[in-house]
C-alpha positions in Angstrom: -85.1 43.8 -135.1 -82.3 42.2 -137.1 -82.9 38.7 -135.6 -87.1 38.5 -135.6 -87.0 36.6 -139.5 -83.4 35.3 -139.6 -80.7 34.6 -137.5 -77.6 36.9 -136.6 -74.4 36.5 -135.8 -71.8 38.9 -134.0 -68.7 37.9 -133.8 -65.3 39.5 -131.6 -62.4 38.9 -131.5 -59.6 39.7 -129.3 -62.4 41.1 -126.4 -59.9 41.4 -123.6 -59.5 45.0 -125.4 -62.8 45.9 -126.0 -64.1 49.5 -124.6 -66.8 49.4 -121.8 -69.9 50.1 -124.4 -69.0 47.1 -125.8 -69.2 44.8 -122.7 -72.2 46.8 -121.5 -73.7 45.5 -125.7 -72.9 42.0 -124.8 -73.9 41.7 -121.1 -77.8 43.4 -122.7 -77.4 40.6 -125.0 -77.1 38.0 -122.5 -80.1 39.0 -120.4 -82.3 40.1 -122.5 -85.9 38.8 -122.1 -87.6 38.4 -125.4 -86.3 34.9 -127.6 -84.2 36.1 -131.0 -82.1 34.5 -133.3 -78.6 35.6 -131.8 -75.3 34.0 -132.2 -72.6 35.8 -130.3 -69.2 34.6 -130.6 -66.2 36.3 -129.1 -62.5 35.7 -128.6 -60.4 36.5 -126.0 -57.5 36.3 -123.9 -58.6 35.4 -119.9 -57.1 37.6 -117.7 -57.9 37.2 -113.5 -60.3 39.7 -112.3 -61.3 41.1 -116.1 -64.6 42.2 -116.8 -65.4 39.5 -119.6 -63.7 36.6 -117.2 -66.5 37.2 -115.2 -69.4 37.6 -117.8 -68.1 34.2 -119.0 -68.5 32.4 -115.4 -71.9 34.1 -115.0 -73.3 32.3 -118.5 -71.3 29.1 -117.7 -72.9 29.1 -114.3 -76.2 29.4 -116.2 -76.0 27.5 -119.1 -76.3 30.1 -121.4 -73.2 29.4 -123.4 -70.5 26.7 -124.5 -66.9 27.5 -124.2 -64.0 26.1 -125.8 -60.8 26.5 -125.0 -57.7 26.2 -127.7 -54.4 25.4 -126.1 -51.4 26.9 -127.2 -49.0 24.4 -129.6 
């Protein structure tokens, strides 16, 4: 209901420590059927075998979402 008129965005950072509702919010986001107005950006540390490493290769391997990487300086 919040996206039908006007776009909107979640953001979150630092994901690698979110709780399990949280990843089950975001992987109903990612599937979900009918077209909104959705920005979701999130933040997080990549870890081997995490839950959100693997969310992340799912939508990459769909082309669902852009990814950018910042490199440590």
């Amino acid at each position: 209901m919040l996206s039908n008129k006007s776009p909107f965005i979640l953001i979150l950072d630092n994901a690698q420590w979110s709780d399990e509702f949280s990843l089950d919010l975001i992987n109903f986001l990612m599937y979900r059927m009918t077209p909104v107005k959705l920005l979701i950006i999130v933040s997080f540390r990549p870890c081997e075998g995490s839950r959100l490493t693997e969310m992340r290769a799912e939508l990459l391997s769909r082309g669902l979402c852009q990814e950018l990487s910042l490199e440590r300086q």
